[in-house]
N, C-alpha and C positions, 0 to 999 in steps of 0.2 A: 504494500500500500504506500501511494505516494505521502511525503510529508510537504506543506505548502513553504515555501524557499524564495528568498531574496535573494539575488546576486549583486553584491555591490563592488565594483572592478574598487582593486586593489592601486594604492599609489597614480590613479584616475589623473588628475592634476597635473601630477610632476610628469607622469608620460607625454600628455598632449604638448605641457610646455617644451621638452626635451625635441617635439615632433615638428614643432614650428608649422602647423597647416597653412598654408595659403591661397588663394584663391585660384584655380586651374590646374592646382596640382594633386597628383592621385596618389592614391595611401595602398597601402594593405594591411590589412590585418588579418595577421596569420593566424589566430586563436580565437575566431568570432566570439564563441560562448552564449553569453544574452545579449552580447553588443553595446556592451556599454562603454568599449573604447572606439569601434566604428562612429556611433551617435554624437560623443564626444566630439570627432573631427568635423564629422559634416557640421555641428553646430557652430564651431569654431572658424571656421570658413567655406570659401564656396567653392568645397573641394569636390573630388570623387573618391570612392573608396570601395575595393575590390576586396570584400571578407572572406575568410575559407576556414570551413570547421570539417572535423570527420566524422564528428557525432552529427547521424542525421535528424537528430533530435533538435538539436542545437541549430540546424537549418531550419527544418519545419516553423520552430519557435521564430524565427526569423524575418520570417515573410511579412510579417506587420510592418515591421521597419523596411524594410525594402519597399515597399508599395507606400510607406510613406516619403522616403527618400527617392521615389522614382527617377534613374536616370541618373542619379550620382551614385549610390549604393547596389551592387551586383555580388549576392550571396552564392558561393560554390561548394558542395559538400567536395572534400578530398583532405587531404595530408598537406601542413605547408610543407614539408618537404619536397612537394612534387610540384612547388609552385611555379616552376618555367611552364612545364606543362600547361600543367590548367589556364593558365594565363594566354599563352600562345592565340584559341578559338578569340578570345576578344581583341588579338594585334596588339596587344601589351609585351614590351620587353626593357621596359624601362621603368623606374619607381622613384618618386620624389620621398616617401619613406617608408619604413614596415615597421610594426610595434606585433613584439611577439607577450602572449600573459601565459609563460607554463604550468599556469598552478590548474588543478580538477575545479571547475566551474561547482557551484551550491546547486544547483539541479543537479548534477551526476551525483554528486555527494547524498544529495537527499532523498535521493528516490531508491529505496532499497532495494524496488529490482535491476537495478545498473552496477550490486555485488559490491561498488568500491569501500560502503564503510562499513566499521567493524561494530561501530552502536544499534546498527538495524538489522535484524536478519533478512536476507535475499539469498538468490542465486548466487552462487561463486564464480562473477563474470568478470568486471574490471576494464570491458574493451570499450576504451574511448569509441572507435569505430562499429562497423558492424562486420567485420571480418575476423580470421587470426583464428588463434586458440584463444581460451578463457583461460581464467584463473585457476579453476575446476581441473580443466588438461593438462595447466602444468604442474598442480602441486598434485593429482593421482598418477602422473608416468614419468616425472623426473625423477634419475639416481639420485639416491639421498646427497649423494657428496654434491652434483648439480642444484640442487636445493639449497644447501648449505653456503653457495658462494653464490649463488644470489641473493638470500637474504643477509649475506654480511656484507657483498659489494653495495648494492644498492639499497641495502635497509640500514647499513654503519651499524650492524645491529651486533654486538659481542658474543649472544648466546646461539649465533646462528646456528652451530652442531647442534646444540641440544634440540632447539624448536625444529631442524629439518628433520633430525631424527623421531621426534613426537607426531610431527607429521606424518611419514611413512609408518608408523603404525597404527596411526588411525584411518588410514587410508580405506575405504576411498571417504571423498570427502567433497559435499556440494552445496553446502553454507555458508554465508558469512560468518553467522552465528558457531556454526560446529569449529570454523576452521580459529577463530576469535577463541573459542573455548580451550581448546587444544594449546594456542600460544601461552595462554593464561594461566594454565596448570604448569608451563616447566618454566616460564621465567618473571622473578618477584620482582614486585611493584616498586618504584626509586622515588626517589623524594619531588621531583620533578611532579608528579601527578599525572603525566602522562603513560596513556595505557598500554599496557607491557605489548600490542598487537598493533599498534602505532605502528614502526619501523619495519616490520614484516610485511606487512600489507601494501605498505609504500612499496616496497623492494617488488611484489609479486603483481604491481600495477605496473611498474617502470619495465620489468621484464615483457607482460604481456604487451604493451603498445608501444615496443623498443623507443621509447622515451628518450634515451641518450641519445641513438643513431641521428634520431630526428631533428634536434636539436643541432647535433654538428651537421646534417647536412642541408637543414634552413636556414640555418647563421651562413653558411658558403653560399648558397642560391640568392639570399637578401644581397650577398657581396656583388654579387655578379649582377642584381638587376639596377641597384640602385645608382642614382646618376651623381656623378661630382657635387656636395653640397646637401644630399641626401639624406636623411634622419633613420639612423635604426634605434629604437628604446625597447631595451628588451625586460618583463618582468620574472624573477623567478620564485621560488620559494624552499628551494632546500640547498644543502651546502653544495649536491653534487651536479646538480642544475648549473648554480650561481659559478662553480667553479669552472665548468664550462664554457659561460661568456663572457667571464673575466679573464682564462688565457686564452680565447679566440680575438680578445680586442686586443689584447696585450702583444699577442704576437703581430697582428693586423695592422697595431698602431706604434711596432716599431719598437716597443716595449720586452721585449723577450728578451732573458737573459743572453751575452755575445758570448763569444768563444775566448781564447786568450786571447791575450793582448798582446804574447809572442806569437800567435798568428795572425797572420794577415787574412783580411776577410774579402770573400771570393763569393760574386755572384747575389752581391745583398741586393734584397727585394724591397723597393720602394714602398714605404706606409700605405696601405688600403683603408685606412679608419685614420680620426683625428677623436680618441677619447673623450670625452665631456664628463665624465664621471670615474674620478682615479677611485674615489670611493664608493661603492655604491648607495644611492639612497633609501633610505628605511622611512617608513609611518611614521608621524607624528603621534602625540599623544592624542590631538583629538580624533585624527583615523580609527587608532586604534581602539576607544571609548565606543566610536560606532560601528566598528567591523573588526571584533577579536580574531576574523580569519586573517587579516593580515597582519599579524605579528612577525613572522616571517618572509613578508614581500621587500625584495630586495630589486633595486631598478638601476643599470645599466645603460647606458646610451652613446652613442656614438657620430659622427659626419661624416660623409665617406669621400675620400678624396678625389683626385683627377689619376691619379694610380692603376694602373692594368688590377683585375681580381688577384689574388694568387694563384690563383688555377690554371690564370692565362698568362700570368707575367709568362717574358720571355727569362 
């Protein structure tokens, strides 16, 4: 049963400002969601903006805003990663900015049959898309020790032996609820108040909708489409997201650590980004008073220079 949900976009503000809309030039938005960073630009000027989600949910939901934006707003279900593509049918290969929001939107969150949390019981699904394997498939047929390095890569979780192994004997397994239970019997609660199935769950979402991949290969696509002067703000919400597009800009923007300094440097790649944010920015107190889900959004942003991509540098 669904639970009724607010999405309120995370660090809203500080992205648009990062994003600089203006008048003729077209956006994307790589993470539609409920569209509250789309709405955001068009209202902010008389721009256009090409949205793409992969949950068809989050399309559907959409179509209001589209029919009210007719002609500037063009919703796409698909992957941003695959944004050359999808782009291509409308004669787009160029982009004044993209604003990526990696966090799970409060609809997929909230609607317990979409698996992802571990306060509701649902189906043990997690797919952002409507494709793939579920959550279900991969925690009843991955070897334990497969198990186990996932939820310690992508969950930073300590206890991962023990909960892959509690998993594979409770096997099989197609609840939130069951699979929530299971975590909760082998590893004790920390002072934190966070719930011991927190960082497991994360790990076997980030697996199921290769989340990382995505990520490195929409941050290289945004590089390639966007024109000289270009705005990427990227939003994230966990360290291994955030750490992501802090040494994609880092190295982009020239920022990577060099080699010695008894050697001579051979073949340097001229900066593709001009960083705006050495630090990233976090909520304020009042954000956070109104939306405790961003306690963790963390926003990055970038200008992209006159520089070949790296993919194309010679």
């Amino acid at each position: 049963m669904s639970v009724p949900h607010v999405h309120i976009p995370v660090l809203l503000a500080e992205t648009i400002a990062a994003l600089k809309p203006r008048e003729n030039a077209l956006y994307l938005d790589g993470t539609f969601g409920a569209g509250g960073y789309s709405e955001a630009l068009l209202r902010a000027a008389d721009c256009r903006v090409v949205a793409l989600d992969r949950d068809p949910a989050a399309v559907r939901r959409g179509e209001a805003l589209e029919q009210l934006y007719a002609g500037r707003l063009t919703l796409i279900e698909g992957r941003f990663s695959d944004m050359e593509r999808l782009l291509q049918p409308l004669g787009v290969s160029q982009l004044d900015g993209v604003a990526f929001d990696f966090g799970v939107s409060s609809p997929q969150i909230d609607e317990a049959e979409r698996g992802f949390s571990f306060r509701m019981d649902g189906p043990l699904d997690m797919r952002m898309g409507r494709d793939g394997m579920t959550a279900a498939d991969l925690v009843n047929t991955a070897e334990e020790t497969e198990l186990a390095t996932i939820i310690r890569e992508y969950g930073e979780e300590r206890f991962a032996r023990r909960i892959a192994r509690a998993i594979v004997a409770a096997r099989p397994l197609s609840r939130t609820g069951e699979l929530a239970a299971v975590i909760r019997s082998v590893v004790p609660k920390d002072k934190s108040g966070i719930d011991p199935a927190t960082r497991t769950f994360q790990a076997l979402r980030i697996a199921v909708n290769e989340e990382l991949d995505e990520i490195d290969a929409g941050l290289a696509a945004a590089e390639r489409l966007l024109v000289p002067g270009g705005r990427l703000a990227v939003v994230s919400f966990h360290s291994l997201e955030d750490r992501l597009v802090k040494d994609f800009l880092r190295t982009r923007g020239g920022d990577a650590p060099k080699a010695s300094r008894h050697m001579p440097e051979t073949n340097e790649i001229a900066p593709s980004f001009q960083v705006l944010t050495r630090k990233p920015t976090t909520p304020g107190d009042a954000e956070l008073a109104n939306n405790p889900r961003a306690r963790s959004g963390r926003l990055r942003a970038a200008e992209r220079t006159a520089a070949s991509a790296w993919g194309e540098a010679a």
